[in-house]
N, C-alpha and C positions, 0 to 999 in steps of 0.2 A: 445331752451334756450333763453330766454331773459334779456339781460344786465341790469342791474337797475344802478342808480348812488347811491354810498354808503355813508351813512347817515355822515353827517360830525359831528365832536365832537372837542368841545372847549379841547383844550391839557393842563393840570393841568401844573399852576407853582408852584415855591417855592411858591410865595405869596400866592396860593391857600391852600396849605399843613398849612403854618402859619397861615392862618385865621383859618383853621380846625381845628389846634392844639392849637390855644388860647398862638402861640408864636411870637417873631420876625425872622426873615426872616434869622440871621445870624445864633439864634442858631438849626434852620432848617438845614441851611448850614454844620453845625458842625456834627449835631447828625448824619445825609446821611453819612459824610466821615468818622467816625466813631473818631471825636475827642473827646480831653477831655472838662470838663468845662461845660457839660450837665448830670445832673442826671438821674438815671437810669428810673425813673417812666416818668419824662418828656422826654425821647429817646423812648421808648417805645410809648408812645402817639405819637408822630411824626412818627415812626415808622408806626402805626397801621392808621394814617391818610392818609401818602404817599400811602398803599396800599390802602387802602378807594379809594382813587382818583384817582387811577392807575397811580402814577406822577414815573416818570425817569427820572433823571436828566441827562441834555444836556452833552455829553460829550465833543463838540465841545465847548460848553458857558464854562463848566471849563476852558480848554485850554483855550478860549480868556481873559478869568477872570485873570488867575491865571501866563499865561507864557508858564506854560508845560501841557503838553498832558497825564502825568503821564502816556506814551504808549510807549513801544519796540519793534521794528522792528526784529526777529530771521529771518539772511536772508539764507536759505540754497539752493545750487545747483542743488537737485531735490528731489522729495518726493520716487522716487525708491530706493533710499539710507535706509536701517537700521539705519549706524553711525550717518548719518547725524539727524535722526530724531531721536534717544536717546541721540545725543548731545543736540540738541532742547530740550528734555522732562528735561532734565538735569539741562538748564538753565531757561526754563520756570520755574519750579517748586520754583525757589531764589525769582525769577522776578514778579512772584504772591503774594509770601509770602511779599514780600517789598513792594507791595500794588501797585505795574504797573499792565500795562491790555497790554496782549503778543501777539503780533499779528505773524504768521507765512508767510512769503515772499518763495512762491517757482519761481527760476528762470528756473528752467526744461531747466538746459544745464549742459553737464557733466564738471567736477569743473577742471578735468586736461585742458581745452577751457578759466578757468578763469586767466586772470595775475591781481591779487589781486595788483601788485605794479605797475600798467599801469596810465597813466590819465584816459581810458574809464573806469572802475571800481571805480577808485574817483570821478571822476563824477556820475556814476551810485550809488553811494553811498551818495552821497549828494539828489541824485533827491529822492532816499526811503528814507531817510531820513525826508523830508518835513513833517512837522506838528506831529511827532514823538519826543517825547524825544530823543532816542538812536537808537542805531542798535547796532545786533550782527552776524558776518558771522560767523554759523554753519559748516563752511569748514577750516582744519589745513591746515595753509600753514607753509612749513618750513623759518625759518629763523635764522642768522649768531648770536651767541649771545658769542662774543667776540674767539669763537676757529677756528681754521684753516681753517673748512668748519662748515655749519649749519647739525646739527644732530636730533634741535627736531620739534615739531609743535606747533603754537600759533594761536590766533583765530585776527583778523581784529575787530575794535569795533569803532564806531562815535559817540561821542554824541556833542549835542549842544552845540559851543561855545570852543569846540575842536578840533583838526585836527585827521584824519584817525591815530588810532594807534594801539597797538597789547592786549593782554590782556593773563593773563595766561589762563591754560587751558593743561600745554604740559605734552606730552609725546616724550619721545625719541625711534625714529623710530629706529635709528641705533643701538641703544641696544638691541633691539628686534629682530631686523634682527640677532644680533652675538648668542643670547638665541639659536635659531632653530639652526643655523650654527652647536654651541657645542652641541645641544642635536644630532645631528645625526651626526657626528663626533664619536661623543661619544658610539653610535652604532656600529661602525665600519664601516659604507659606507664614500666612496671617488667618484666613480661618480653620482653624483647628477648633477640633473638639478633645477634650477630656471626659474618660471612663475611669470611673473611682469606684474604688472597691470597696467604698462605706455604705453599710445599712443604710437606707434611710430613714430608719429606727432611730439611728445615733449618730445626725449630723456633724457631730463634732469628734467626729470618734480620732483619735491620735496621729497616726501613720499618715491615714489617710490625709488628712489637713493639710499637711507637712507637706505633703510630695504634690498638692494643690497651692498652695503656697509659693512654694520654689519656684515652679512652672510659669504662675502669675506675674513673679517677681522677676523672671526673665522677658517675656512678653511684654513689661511694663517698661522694662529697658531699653526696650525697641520702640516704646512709642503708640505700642498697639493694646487693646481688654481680649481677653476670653470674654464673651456675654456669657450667662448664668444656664440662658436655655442652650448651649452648647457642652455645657457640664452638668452630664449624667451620672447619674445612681442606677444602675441598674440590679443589686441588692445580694452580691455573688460577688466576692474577687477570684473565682475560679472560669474555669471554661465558659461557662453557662453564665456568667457576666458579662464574658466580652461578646456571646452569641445573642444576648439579649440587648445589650449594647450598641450593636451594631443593626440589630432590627427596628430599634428605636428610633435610629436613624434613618436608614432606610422609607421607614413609615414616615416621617414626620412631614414628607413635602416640602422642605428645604432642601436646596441644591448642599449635594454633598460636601463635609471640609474637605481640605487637601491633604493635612494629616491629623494624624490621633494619637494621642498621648494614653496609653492605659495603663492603672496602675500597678496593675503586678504583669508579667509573661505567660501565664496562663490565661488570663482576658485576653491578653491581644492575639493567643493561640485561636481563639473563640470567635472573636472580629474577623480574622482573615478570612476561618474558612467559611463565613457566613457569607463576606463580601465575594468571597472566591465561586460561591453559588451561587449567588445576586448575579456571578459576571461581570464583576467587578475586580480589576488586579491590583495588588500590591507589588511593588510600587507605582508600577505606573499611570493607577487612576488614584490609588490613596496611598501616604505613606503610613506605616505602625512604628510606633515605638513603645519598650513597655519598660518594664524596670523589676528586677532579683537578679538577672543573670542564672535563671533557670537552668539547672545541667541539660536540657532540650533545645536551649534556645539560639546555642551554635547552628542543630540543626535545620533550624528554620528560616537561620538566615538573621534573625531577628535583631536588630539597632535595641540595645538595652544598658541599664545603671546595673552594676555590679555590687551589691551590697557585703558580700562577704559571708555569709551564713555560717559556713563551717567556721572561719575565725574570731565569731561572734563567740561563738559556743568556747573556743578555745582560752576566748580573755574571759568570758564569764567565769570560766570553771575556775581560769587561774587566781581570779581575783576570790571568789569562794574561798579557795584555798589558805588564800592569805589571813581571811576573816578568821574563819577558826583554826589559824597557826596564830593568828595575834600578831599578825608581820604586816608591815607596809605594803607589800606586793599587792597592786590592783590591778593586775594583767600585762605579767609578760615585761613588766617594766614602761606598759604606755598608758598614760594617762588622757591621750587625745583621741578624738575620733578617728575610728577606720577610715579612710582617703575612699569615698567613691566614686565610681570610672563611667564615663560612657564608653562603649562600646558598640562604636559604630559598624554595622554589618549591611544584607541587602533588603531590609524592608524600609530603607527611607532614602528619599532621595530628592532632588531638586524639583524645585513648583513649579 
């Protein structure tokens, strides 16, 4: 194979497209962004010249022209996440239509590792931030919004010329957690185990609390505890949590619960099929329930809390939006929490 050096080619400007098109150079400008003030047969001519010339306009020369980058930074914890990326698809989907160009930031570290209210993460938020309109963190962190303890989750949002602040997007963990609680309550089991998708690194970590919490606060309504040694860390909210979870059990030498509560759909994807190897069935020797409402979890049948993921992403973006329009709008016109669902399917059933 022999290298050649490749033919160099004069790169079209505006000015180039405007002599082609027999206009000036602004409403060149106008017609590419798609403003008003240009008729439709002269857009069209400009139109059909930019392609002629194969011209692209600089996106970096806007930006220095203009101020803004008309670009959003969606910064999410890792791309192995599901929520995370139909949170993402959620908000992109606002953030196109509003005429931004959406860039996806993966930081590939697990988001229980993030202290969103640290200085390293405001700094780390400033530095993605650079030459970016905004940013949006695709991670719910919980936060205190005037009651006793914080119960839901909001999204982290920057944009230029504002400080780090939060943005709708919530869902209440804790009420999701008391949903599964009453629905198997409601069943008639009382010993249950809970598999929690917190480190045991960082007992106190957000989410998870929350949807331990709920669960507690339903069970408490009936008159009955969780013990402590029945609520597991197993150090994974993914597959390999609920498989380790469920071996835990298995191993410990106490007769099995009757159901289990875990807290994401992926765990209890992990439990089943562990118990399902043990020769152990679901439902009929133990029930599962988990909680996201996983796009998988129709097909497993699986009893689950429905969080919303995609229309997370959709009040986040909108509420972003309103920040740097300087408008009221914090999602969509709602300022309450997402309503979340149980959704009872066939992994739980009567004790």
């Amino acid at each position: 194979m022999v290298a050649t050096r490749p033919q160099q080619y004069e790169r079209a400007t505006i000015a180039h497209v405007a002599r082609e098109a027999g206009v000036n150079k602004g409403t060149v400008s106008r017609a590419l962004r798609g403003m008003g003030g240009v008729g439709p047969d002269t857009r069209e001519r400009i139109l059909a010249a930019a392609a002629r010339l194969n011209f692209s306009a600089s996106h970096l020369a806007t930006a220095l022209a203009t101020g803004h980058s008309r670009t959003i930074g969606i910064v999410i914890p890792t791309l192995r996440s599901w929520y995370f990326s139909e949170v993402a698809l959620g908000a992109s989907e606002v953030l196109v239509l509003a005429g931004f160009r959406v860039e996806l930031i993966n930081l590939e570290v697990d988001s229980d590792y993030l202290e969103v209210d640290s200085k390293q993460f405001r700094q780390l938020f400033r530095e993605l931030g650079a030459g970016r309109d905004a940013l949006l963190f695709a991670g719910s962190i919980s936060t205190d919004r005037g009651t006793d303890e914080a119960r839901s989750g909001r999204f982290q949002a920057a944009a230029a010329g504002m400080p780090l602040t939060s943005v709708l997007g919530v869902v209440d963990h804790r009420a999701g957690g008391r949903l599964v609680g009453e629905h198997l309550v409601n069943l008639g089991h009382r010993n249950i185990a809970i598999l929690e998708g917190r480190m045991p690194t960082k007992p106190q970590n957000g989410i998870w609390q929350l949807r331990t919490d709920g669960f507690r606060d339903a069970v408490r309504s009936a008159g009955f505890e969780i013990h402590d040694d029945m609520v597991l860390s197993p150090g994974d909210c993914h597959p390999a949590g609920g498989e380790q979870g469920a071996s835990m059990l298995l191993e410990s030498g106490r007769p099995l619960p009757t159901a289990i509560f875990c807290h994401t759909d992926e765990m209890a994807y992990g439990a089943i099929a562990t118990f399902r190897h043990a020769g152990i069935r679901c439902p009929d020797d133990i029930s599962v329930a988990g909680f996201d409402d996983h796009p998988m979890s129709y097909l497993w049948g699986l009893t689950t809390v429905t969080q919303h993921a995609h229309r997370q992403g959709v009040r986040a973006a909108t509420a972003l939006l309103g920040a740097l329009n300087d408008t009221e709008d914090t999602g969509n016109g709602e300022t309450s929490d997402l309503t979340v669902e149980l959704i009872s399917r066939e992994t739980t059933r009567e004790a």
